[in-house]
N, C-alpha and C positions, 0 to 999 in steps of 0.2 A: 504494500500500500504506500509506503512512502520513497518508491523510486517514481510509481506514478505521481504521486506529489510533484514529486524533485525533476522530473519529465514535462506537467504538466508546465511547471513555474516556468520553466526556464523555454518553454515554448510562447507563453504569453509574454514574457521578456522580450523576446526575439518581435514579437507583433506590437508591443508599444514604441521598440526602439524604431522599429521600419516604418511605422507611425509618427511618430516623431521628425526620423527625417523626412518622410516625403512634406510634412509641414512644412520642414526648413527649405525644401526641394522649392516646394510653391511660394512660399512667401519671398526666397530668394530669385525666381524666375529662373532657376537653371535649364529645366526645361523648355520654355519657351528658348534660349540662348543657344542649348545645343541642337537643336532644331532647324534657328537658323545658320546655323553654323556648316551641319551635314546639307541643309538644301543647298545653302551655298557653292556646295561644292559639284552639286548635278551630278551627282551619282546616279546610274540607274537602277531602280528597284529594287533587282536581283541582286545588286553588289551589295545596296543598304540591309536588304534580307538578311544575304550573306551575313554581315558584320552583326546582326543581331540574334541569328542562331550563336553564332561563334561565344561571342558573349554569354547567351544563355548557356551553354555547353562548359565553358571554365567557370561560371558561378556557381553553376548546380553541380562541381567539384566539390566548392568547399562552402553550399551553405544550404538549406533549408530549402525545399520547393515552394514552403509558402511564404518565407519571409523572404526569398527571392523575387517572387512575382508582385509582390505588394510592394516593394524598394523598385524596379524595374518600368512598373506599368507606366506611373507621373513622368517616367523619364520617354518609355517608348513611345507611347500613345502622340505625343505632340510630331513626332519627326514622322510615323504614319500618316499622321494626318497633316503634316504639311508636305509632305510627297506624294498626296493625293490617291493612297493607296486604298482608300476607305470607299470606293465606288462599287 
């Protein structure tokens, strides 16, 4: 019972802290910044894909499936959707 405790905690840890920064994510607009950043550079699709499997692939080495995806989404979702992938 108390590894599931000690399991439990330390998973909601992991979701306040990936909470916390995508707060800091948004209120600092990085998101928006990297966004512009990769459109800037007219990458097509497939290459931005590419760089974002990749990504996901060494994160999900060394962290959590769900405190990866909740850290990742405020970052991906903007460069999606300014590469107009979202049609």
């Amino acid at each position: 019972m108390s590894k599931t405790l000690t399991t439990t905690g330390f998973l909601f840890a992991i979701l306040i802290m990936a909470f916390l920064l995508n707060y800091f994510f948004t209120v600092t607009r990085v998101p928006l910044f990297l966004a512009n950043i990769l459109t800037g550079l007219s990458l097509p699709p497939a290459a931005l894909f590419a760089i974002i499997i990749i990504m996901y692939i060494i994160l999900g080495a060394v962290m959590d499936a769900l405190a990866m995806v909740v850290i990742t989404i405020p970052l991906i979702l903007p460069l999606i959707l300014g590469m107009g992938m979202d049609d």
